[in-house]
DRENDO-1510 file (C-alpha; in Angstrom, 1 decimal, always signed):
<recs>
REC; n; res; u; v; w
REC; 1; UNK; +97.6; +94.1; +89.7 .
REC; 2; UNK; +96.8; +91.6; +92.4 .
REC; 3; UNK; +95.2; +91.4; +95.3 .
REC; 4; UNK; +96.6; +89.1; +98.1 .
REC; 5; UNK; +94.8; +87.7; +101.0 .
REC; 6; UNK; +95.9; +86.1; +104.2 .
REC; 7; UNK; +94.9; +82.8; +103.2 .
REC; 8; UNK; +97.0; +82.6; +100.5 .
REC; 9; UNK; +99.9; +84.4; +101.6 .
REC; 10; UNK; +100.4; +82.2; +104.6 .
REC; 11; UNK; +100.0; +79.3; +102.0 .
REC; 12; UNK; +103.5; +81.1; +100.5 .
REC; 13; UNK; +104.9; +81.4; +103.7 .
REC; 14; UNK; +103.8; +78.2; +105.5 .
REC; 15; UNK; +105.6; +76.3; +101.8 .
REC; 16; UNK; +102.2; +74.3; +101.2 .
REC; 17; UNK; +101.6; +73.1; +97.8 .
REC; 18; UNK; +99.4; +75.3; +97.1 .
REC; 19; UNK; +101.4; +78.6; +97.4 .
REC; 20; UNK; +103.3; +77.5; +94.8 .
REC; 21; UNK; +101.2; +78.8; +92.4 .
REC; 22; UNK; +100.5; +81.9; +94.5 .
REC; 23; UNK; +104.0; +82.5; +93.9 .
REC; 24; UNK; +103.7; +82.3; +90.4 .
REC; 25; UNK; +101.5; +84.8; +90.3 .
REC; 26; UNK; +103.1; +87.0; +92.4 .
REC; 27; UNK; +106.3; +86.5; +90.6 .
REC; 28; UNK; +104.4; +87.9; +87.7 .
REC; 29; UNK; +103.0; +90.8; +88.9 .
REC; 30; UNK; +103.9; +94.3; +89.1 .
REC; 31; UNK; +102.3; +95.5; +92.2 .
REC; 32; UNK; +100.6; +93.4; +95.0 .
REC; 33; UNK; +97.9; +95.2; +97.2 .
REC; 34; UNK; +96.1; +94.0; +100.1 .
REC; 35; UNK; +94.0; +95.9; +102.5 .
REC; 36; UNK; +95.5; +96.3; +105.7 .
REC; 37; UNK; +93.0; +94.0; +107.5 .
REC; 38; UNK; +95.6; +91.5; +105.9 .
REC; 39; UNK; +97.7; +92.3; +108.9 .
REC; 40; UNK; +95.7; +91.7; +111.8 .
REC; 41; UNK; +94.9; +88.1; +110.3 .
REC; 42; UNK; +98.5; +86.8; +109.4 .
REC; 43; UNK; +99.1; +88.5; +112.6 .
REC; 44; UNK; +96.6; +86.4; +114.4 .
REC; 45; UNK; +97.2; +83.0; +111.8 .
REC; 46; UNK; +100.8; +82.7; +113.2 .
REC; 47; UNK; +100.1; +83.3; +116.7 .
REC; 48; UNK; +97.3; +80.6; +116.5 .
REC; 49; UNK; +100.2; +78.6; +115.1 .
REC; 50; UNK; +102.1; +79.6; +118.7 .
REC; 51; UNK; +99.5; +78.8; +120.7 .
REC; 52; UNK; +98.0; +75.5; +119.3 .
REC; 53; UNK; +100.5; +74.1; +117.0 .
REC; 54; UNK; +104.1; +74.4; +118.7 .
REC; 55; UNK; +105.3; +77.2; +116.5 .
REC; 56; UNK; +108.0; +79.0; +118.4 .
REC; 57; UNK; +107.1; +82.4; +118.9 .
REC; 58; UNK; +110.2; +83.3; +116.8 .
REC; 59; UNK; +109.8; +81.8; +113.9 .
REC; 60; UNK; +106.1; +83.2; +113.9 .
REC; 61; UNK; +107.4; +86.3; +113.6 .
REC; 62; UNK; +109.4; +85.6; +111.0 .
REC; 63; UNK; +106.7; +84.1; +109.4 .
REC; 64; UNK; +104.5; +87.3; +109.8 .
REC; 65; UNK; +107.8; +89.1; +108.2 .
REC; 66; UNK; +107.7; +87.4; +105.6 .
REC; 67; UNK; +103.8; +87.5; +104.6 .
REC; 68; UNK; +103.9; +91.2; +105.2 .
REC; 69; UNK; +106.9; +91.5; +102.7 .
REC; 70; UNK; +104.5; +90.1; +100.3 .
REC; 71; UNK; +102.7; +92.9; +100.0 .
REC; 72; UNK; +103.6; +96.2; +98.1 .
REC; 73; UNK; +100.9; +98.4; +98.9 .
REC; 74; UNK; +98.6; +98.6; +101.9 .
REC; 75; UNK; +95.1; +99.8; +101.7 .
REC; 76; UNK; +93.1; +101.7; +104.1 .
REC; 77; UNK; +90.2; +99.7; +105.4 .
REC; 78; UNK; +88.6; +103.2; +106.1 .
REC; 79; UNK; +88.3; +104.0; +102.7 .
REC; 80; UNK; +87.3; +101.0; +101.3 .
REC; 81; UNK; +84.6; +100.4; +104.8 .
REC; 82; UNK; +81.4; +101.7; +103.1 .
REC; 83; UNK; +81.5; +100.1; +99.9 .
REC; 84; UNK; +82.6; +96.6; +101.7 .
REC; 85; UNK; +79.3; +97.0; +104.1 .
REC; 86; UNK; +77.4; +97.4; +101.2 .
REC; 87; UNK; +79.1; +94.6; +99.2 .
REC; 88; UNK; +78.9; +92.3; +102.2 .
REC; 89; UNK; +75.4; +92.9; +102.6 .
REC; 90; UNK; +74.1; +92.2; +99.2 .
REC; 91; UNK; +76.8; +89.4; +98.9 .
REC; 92; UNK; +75.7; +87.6; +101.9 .
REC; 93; UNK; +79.2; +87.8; +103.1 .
REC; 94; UNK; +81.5; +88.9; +105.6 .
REC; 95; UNK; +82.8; +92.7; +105.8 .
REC; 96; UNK; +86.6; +91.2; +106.0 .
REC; 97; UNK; +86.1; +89.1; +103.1 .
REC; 98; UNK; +84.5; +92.2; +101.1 .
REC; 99; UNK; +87.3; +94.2; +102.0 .
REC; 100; UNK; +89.4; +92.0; +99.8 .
REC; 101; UNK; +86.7; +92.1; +96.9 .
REC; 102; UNK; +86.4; +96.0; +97.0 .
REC; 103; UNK; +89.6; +96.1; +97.0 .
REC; 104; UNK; +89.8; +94.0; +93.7 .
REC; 105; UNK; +87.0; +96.2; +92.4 .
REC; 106; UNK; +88.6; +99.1; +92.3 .
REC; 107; UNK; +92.0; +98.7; +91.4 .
REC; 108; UNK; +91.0; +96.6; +88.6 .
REC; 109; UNK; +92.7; +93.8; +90.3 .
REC; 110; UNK; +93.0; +89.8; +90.4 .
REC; 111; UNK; +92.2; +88.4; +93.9 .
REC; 112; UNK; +94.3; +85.6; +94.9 .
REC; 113; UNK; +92.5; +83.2; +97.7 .
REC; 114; UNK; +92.3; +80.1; +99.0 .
REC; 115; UNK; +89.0; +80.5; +100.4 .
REC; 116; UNK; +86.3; +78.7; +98.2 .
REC; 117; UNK; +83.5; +80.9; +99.1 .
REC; 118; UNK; +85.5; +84.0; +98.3 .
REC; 119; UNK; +86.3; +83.0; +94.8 .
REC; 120; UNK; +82.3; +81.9; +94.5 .
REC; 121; UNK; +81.4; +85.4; +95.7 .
REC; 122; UNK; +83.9; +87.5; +93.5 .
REC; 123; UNK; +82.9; +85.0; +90.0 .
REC; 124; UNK; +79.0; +86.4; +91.3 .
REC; 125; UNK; +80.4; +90.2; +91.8 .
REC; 126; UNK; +82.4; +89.7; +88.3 .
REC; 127; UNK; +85.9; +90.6; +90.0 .
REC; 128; UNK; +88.8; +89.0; +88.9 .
REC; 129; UNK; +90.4; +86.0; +90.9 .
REC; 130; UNK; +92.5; +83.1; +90.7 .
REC; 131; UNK; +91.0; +79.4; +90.9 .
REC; 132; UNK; +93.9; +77.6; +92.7 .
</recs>
């Protein structure tokens, strides 16, 4: 079970270096979850891309495609909201990126991310992850 964030599934989709071993992983793996926060940020990734980096607005779309096609299952932020407060509070982190951990959590899951203080924060938490 893995858990995908939006930093590294726009890694995947964007063909850098390092979501080639995201791919691995996900090539592996029998189901990939992600809260569904994990659309609003791709979502707002590739339209920074539009806005600021010449992306056509097309092809951001299809980028968005395909980082939503990623992802198997979608979880409800509602019912993972209290424990992420919580978490985030303790953590000394934000609610989005506890989302992701809580998610983890409690599906028994490995968190795939790009994001350094993520992984820092889930070795703390003792929740699975990938160092890529």
């Amino acid at each position: 079970m893995i858990i995908l964030d939006a930093s590294a599934a726009i890694c995947v989709v964007r063909r850098a270096s390092e979501g080639q071993e995201v791919e691995k992983f996900i090539a592996s793996s029998e189901c990939i979850l992600a809260p569904d926060l994990f659309l609003s940020e791709t979502a707002n990734v590739f339209w920074k891309y539009c806005q600021f980096d010449s992306l056509s607005p097309e092809i951001g779309r299809q980028m968005l495609d395909k980082a939503i096609g990623l992802v198997d299952v979608f979880l409800s932020s509602q019912d993972l909201a209290k424990e992420a407060f919580t978490l985030a509070c303790s953590a000394n982190c934000s609610a989005y990126d506890a989302l992701y951990l809580v998610a983890a959590r409690r599906n028994s899951g490995t968190l795939i991310t790009l994001d350094k203080k993520l992984q820092t924060i889930a070795s703390k938490q003792d929740i699975d992850f990938v160092l890529i």
